[in-house]
C-alpha positions as CSV (number, residue, x, y, z in Angstrom):
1,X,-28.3,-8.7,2.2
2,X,-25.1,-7.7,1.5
3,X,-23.9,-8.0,4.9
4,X,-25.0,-11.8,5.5
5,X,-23.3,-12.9,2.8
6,X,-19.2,-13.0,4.4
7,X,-19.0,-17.1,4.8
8,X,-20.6,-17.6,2.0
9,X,-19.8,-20.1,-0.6
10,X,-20.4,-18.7,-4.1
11,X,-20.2,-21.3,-7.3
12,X,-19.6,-24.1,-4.7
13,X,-15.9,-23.4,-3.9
14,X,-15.1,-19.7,-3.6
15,X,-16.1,-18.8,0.7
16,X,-16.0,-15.1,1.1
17,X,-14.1,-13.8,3.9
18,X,-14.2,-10.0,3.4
19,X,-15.7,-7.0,1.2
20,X,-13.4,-4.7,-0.7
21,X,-15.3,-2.3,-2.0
22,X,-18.9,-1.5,-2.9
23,X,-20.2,0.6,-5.9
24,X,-24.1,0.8,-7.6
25,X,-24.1,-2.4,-9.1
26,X,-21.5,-5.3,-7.4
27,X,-20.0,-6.0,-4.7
28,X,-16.2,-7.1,-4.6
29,X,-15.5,-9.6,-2.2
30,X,-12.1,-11.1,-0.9
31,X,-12.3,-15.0,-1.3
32,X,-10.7,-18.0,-0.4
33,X,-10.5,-20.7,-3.5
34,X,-11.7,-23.7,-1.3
35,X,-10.1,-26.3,-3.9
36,X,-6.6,-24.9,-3.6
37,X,-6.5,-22.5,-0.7
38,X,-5.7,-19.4,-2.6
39,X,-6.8,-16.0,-2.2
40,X,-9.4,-14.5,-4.8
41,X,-11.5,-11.5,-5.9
42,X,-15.2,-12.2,-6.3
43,X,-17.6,-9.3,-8.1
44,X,-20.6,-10.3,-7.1
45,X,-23.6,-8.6,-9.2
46,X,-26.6,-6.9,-6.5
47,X,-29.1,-9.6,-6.2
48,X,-32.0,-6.9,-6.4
49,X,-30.4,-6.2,-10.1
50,X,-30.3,-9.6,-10.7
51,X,-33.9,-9.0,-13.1
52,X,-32.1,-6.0,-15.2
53,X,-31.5,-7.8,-18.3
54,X,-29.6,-4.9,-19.8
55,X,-27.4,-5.1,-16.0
56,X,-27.0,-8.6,-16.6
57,X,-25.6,-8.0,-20.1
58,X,-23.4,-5.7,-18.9
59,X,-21.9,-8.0,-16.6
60,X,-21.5,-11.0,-18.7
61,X,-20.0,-8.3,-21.1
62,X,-17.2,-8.3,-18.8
63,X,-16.0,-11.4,-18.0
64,X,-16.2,-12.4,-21.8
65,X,-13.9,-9.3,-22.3
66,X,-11.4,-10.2,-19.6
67,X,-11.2,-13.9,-20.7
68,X,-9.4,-12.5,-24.4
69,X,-7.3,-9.5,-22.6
70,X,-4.3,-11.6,-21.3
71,X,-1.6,-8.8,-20.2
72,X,0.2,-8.4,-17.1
73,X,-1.8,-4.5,-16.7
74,X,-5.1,-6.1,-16.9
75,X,-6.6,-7.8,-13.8
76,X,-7.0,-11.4,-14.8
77,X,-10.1,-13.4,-14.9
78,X,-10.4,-17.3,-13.2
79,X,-13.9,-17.6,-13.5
80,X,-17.3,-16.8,-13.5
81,X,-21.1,-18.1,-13.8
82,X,-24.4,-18.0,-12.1
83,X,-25.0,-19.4,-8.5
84,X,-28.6,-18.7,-7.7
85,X,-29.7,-16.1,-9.7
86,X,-26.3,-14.4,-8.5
87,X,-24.1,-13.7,-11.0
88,X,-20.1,-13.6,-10.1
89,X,-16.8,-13.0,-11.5
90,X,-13.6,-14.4,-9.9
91,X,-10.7,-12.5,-10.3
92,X,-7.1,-12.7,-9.4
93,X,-6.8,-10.9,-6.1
94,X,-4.4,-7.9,-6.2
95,X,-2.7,-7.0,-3.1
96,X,-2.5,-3.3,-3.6
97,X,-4.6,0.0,-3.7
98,X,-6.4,1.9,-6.3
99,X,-4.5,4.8,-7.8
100,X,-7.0,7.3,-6.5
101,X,-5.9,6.4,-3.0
102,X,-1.9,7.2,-3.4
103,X,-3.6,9.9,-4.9
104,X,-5.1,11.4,-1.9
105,X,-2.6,9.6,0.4
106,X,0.9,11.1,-1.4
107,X,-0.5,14.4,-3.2
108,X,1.0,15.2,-6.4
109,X,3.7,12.4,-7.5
110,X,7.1,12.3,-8.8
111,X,7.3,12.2,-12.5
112,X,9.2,9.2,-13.1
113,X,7.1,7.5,-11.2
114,X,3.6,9.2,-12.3
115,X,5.1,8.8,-16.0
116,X,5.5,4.9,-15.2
117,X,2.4,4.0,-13.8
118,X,0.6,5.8,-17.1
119,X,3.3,3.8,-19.4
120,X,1.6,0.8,-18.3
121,X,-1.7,1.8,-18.1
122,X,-1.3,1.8,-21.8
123,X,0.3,-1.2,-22.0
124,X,-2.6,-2.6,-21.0
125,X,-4.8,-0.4,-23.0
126,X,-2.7,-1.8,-25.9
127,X,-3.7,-5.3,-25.5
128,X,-7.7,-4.3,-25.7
129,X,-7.0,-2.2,-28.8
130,X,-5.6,-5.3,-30.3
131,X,-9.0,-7.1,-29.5
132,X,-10.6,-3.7,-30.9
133,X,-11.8,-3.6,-27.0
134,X,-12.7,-0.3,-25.7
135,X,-13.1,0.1,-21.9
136,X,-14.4,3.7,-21.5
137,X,-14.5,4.2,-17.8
138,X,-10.6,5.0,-17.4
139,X,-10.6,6.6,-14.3
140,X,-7.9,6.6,-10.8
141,X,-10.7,4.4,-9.3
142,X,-10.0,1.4,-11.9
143,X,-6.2,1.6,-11.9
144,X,-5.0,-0.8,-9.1
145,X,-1.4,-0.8,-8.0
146,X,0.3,-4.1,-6.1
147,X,2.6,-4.1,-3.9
148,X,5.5,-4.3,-6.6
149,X,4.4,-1.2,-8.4
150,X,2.8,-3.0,-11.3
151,X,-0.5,-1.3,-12.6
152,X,-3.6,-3.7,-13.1
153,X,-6.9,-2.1,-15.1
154,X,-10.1,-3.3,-13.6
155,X,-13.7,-2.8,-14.2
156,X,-14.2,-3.4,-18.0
157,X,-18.3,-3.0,-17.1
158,X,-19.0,-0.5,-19.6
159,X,-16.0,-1.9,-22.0
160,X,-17.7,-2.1,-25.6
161,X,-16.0,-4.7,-28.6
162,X,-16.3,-5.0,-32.1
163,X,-19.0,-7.8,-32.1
164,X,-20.4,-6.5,-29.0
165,X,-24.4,-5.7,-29.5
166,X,-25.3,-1.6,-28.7
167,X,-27.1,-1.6,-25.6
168,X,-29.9,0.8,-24.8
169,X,-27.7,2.9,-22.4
170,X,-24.7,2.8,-24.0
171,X,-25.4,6.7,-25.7
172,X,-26.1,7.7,-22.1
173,X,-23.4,9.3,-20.0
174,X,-22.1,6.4,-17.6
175,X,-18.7,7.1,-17.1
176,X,-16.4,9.8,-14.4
177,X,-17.0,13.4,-15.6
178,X,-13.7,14.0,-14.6
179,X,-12.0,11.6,-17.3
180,X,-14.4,11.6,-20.0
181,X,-13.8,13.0,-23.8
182,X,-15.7,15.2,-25.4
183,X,-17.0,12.3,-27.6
184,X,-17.5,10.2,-25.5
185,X,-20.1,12.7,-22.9
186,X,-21.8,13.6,-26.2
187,X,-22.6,10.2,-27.8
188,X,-21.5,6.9,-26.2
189,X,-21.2,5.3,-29.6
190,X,-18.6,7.7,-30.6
191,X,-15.8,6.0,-28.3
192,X,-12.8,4.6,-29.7
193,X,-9.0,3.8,-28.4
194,X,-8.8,7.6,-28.5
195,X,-11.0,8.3,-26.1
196,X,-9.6,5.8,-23.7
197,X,-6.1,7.8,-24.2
198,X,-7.6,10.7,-23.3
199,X,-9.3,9.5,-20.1
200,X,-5.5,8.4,-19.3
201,X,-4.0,11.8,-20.0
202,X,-6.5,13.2,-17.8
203,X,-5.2,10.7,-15.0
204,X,-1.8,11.5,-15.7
205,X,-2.3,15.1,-15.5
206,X,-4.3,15.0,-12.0
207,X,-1.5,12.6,-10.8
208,X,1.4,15.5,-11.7
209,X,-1.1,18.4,-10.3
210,X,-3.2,16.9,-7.8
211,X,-6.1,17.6,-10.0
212,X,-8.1,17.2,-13.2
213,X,-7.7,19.5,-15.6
214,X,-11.6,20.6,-16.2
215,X,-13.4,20.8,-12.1
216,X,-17.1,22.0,-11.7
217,X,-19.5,22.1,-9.1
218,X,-21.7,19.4,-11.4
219,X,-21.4,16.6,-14.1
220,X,-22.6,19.0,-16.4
221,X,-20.0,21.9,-15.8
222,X,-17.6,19.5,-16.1
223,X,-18.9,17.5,-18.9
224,X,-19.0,21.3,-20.5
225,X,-15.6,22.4,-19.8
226,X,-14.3,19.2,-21.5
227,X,-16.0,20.3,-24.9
228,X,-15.4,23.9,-25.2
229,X,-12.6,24.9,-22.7
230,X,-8.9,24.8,-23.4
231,X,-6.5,22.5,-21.9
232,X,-4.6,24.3,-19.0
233,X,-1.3,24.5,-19.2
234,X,0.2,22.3,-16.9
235,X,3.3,23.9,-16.7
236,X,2.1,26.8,-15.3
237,X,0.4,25.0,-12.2
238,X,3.8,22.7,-11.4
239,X,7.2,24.3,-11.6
240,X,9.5,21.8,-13.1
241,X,7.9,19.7,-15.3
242,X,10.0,19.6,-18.7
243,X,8.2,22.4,-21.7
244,X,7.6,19.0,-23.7
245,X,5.2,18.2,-21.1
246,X,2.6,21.0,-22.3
247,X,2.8,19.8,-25.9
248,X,2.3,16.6,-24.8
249,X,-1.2,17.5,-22.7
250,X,-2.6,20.2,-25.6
251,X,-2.2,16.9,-27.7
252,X,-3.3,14.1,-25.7
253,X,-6.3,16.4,-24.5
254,X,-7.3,17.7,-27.8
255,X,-11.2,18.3,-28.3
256,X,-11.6,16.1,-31.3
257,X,-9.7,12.4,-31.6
258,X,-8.7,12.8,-35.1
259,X,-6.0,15.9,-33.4
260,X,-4.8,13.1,-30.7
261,X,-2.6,9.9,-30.5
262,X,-3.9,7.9,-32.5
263,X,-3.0,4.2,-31.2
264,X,-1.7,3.0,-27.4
265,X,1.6,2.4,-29.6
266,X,1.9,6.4,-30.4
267,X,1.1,7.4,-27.2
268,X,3.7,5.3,-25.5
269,X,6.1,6.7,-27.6
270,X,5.5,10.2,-26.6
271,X,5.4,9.5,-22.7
272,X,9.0,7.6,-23.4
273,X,10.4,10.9,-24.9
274,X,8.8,12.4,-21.4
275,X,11.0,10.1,-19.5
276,X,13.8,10.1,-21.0
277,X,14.0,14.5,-20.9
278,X,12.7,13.7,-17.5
279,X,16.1,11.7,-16.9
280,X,18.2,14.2,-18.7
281,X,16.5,17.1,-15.9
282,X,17.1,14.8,-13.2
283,X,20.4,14.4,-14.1
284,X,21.2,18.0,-14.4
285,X,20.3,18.8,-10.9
286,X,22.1,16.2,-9.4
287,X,25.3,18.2,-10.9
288,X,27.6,19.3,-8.6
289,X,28.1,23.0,-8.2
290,X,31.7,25.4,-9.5
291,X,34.2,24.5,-7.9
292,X,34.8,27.9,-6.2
293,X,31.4,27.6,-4.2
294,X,32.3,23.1,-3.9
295,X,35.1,24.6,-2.0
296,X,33.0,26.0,0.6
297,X,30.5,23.5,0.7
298,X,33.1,20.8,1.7
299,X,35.1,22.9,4.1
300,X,36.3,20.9,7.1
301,X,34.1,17.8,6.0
302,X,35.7,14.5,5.2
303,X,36.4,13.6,1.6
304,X,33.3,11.0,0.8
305,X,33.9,7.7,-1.1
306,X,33.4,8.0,-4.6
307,X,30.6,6.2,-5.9
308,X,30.8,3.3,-7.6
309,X,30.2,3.0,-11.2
310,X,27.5,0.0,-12.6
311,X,27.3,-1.6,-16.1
312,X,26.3,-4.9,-17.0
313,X,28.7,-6.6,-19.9
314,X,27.2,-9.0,-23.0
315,X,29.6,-12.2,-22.3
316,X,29.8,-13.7,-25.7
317,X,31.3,-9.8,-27.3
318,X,32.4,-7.8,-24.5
319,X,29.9,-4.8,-25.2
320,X,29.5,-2.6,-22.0
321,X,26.6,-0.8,-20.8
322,X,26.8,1.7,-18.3
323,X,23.6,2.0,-16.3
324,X,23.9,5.8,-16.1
325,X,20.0,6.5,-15.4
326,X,17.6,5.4,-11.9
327,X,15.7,3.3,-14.3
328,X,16.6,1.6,-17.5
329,X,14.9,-1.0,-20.1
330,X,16.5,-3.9,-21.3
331,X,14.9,-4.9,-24.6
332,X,15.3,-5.4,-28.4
333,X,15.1,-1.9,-30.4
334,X,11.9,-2.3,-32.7
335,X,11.7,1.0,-35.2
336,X,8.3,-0.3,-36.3
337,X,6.6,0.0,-32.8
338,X,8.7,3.2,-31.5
339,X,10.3,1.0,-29.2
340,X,14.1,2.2,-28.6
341,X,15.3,0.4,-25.1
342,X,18.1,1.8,-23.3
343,X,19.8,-1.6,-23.0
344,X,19.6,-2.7,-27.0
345,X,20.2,-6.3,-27.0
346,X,19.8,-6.9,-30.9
347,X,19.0,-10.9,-30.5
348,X,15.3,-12.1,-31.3
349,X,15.0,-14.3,-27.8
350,X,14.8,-10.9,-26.2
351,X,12.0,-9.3,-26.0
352,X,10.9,-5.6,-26.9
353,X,10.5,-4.2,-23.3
354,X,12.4,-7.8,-21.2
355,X,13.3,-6.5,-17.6
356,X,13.8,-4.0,-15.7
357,X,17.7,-2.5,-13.8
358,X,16.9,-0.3,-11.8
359,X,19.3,1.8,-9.7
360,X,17.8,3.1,-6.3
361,X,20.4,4.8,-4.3
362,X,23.2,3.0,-4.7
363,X,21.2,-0.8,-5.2
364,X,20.9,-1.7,-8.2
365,X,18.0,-4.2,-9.5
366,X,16.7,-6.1,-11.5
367,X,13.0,-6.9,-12.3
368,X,11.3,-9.9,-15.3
369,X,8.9,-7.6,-17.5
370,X,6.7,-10.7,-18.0
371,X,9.5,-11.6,-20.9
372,X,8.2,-14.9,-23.0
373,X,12.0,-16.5,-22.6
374,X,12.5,-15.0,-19.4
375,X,14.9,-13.3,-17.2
376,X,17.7,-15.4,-15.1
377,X,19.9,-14.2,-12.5
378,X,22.9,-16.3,-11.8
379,X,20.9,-19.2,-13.3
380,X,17.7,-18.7,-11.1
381,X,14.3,-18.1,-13.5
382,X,13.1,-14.9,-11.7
383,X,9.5,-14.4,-11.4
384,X,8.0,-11.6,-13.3
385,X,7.6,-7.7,-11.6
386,X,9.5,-8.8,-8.9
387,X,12.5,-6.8,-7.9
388,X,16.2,-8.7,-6.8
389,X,18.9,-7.2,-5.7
390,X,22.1,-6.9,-7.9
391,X,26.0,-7.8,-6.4
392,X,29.4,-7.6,-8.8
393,X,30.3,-10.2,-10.7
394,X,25.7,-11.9,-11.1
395,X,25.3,-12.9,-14.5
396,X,22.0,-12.2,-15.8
397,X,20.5,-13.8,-19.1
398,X,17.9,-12.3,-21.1
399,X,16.7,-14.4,-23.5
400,X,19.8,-16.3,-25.0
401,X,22.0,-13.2,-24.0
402,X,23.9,-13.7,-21.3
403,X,25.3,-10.7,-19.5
404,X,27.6,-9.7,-16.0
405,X,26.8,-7.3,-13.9
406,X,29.9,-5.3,-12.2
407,X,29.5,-2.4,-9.6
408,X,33.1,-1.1,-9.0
C-alpha cells in the first residue's frame, strides 16, 4: 500500500512526491502544498491501524500538542485531519538529518558544538514544560538538524499533557531503552520534565562518547542498567572534556528525579557554565608556547600578519565589546531565569538570548535567534537562524540598540 501512494493527494491539496522515513505506525512523506507550491512533511498514520482506536488517539494526541508548542526547536505543525479513513499531519518540511545520522556519519562531536545542539534541545523542551507537555521519547532519532544548524524535536507520539486522558498503554515501555529513565521504564505514569532531561543527557553523553552510557545485548539489560548501575564517568572514556563535565552527568543521570535538574531553565544553566569552561579550555590551547621554544618554531619562516581584533560598539554610549570567544550571545541579562549573555544589552526591546556573532576563523557572523523585535544588519531585517557575514564599519540593531561592528 504504502508504495502506491507517491502521487497521491492527501486532504485534497498536499501530492506526495517522496517517503522520508518509515517506522511501526506512519509513514512520513515529502509533499508538495498544491495551493502555494511549497514543500511539506506529511505523517501519514498505516491505513491497516486505521481501526486501533487507542493508535488513533495517539495520533490526534499529537497534532493537538504541536498546535500549542510554538518554538523555533519544535517542528511546526500546518495541518492535519482525516482523508479516507487515513489520518495525516502536515508539517513544516525540514531540510536536514536526524541527529542519530551525524551521529554515525561524524563519530564523537566537538563539544561546542555537541553542547549547542543539547542547549536547544532544551529550549524546546522548555516550551512543552510551559504547556506542562511531556514528550517521553527523547531520543537521536527525533532530534532533526537543518541545514543552518538549528535543532527541531519531532515525534510528540507518545507526548502526554496535563488534561491529556491516561491511555491503556501508556504504563507500558514504549520508548528507546537507550534514553529512557528509570521512572519512566518502570511506570509510564511516573514521567515528568525530568525524565525528558534525562533522555537528553543520555543524548548528550552518546554525542561526546559515541555511545550511551548503559549498552546491553536486550531492552531489558538495558532498561536494568539504567535502574541499578552507576553513571560512568565520562571523563574517563574522552580525554579532554572539562572535570565539570562529570558532575554535570552524575547529576543529570541521577536514578531518581528529585536528585536531578529540576526545570529546562536549570538545566540550561548548567550546560552554559559547560560552554563557557569549555571556551576558557579552548582558549588555553590556542596559547602560544615560551618564547624560548616560539623561537624555534618560527625559525626562517616569515613574520605572519597579526590578526585582527573584532568588537562591536553600542552607538548611542560608546560601550565596547570585544568578541574574544568562536561564539557569543547577544541578549538581556535576566538573574531570574540564569540567563547571563556574553553581549549584555541592558534595554528591554532586546531579548534574553537575541542573536547570535559568531567568529569562524577569522569571519565573523551574525545570526537572528528568532528575536520578537528582531535583528538588522545595516538596516536589512535578517531572517531568523540564518548566518551573514560581518565587514568593519555594519551597524547591527538589536532591538532598539543600535551597535557597529569593527574588525581592525
Amino acid at each position: 500500500m504504502n508504495g502506491d501512494m507517491i502521487g497521491r493527494v492527501i486532504g485534497g491539496r498536499y501530492k506526495l512526491i517522496d517517503e522520508r522515513g518509515r517506522g511501526n505506525f506512519a509513514t512520513v512523506y515529502i509533499a508538495r502544498d498544491l495551493e502555494n507550491n511549497r514543500i511539506r512533511a506529511v505523517k501519514v498514520m498505516h491505513l491497516e491501524l486505521s481501526n486501533d482506536g487507542e493508535l488513533i488517539a495517539r495520533f490526534e494526541r499529537e497534532a493537538d500538542i504541536l498546535l500549542n508548542l510554538q518554538n523555533p526547536h519544535v517542528v511546526r505543525i500546518v495541518d492535519f485531519g482525516n482523508d479516507g479513513n487515513m489520518h495525516y499531519i502536515v508539517m513544516d518540511y525540514i531540510d536536514g538529518q536526524s541527529l542519530k545520522y551525524y551521529m554515525i556519519t561524524d563519530g564523537p562531536m566537538e563539544l561546542l558544538r555537541a553542547l549547542d545542539y543539547t542547549i536547544q534541545i532544551v529550549d524546546g523542551l522548555e516550551a512543552a514544560y510551559k504547556q506542562q507537555v511531556v514528550h517521553r521519547d527523547i531520543k537521536p532519532q527525533n532530534i532533526l538538524i537543518d541545514s543552518q544548524g538549528v535543532v527541531k524535536i519531532t515525534d510528540f507520539g507518545l507526548a502526554r499533557g496535563r488534561d491529556t486522558p491516561t491511555l491503556t498503554q501508556s504504563n507500558v515501555f514504549m520508548g528507546t531503552a537507550y534514553y529512557i529513565s528509570p521512572e519512566q521504564a518502570e511506570n509510564g505514569r511516573a514521567a515528568d520534565t525530568r525524565s525528558d532531561l534525562y533522555s537528553v543527557a543520555t543524548v548528550l553523553f552518546e554525542m561526546l562518547t559515541g555511545h550511551p552510557p548503559y549498552q546491553g545485548e536486550t531492552a531489558v539489560d538495558i532498561v536494568i542498567k539504567h535502574m541499578n548501575e552507576r553513571v560512568p564517568l565520562i571523563c574517563r572514556l574522552r580525554t579532554g572534556l572539562p572535570a565539570e563535565m562529570d558532575s554535570f552527568m552524575q547529576k543529570a543521570l541521577a536514578k531518581s528525579p528529585a536528585d536531578r535538574y529540576a526545570t529546562p531553565q536549570e538545566f540550561i544553566v548548567a550546560l552554559q557554565q559547560l560552554q563557557e569552561r569549555a571556551r576558557v579550555m579552548s582558549t588555553e590551547k590556542r596559547v602560544a608556547p615560551p618564547p624560548h621554544e616560539q623561537k624555534q618554531v618560527n625559525k626562517g619562516l616569515p613574520k605572519s600578519t597579526p590578526q585582527k581584533q573584532a568588537r562591536i560598539v553600542v552607538i548611542s554610549s560608546g560601550q565596547p565589546f570585544p568578541l574574544t570567544d568562536d561564539l557569543m550571545v547577544v541578549g538581556r541579562q535576566d538573574p531570574n531565569r540564569g540567563i547571563y549573555p556574553q553581549i549584555n544589552l541592558a534595554d528591554k526591546t532586546v531579548g534574553r538570548q537575541h542573536a547570535y556573532l559568531q567568529n569562524h576563523q577569522g569571519t565573523f557572523t551574525v545570526e537572528d535567534l528568532n528575536a520578537l523585535n528582531k535583528t538588522r544588519l545595516n538596516g536589512v531585517t535578517l531572517t531568523p537562524h540564518e548566518k551573514h557575514v560581518l565587514k568593519d564599519g555594519d551597524i547591527l540593531r538589536f532591538g532598539s540598540v543600535e551597535a557597529r561592528f569593527e574588525l581592525r
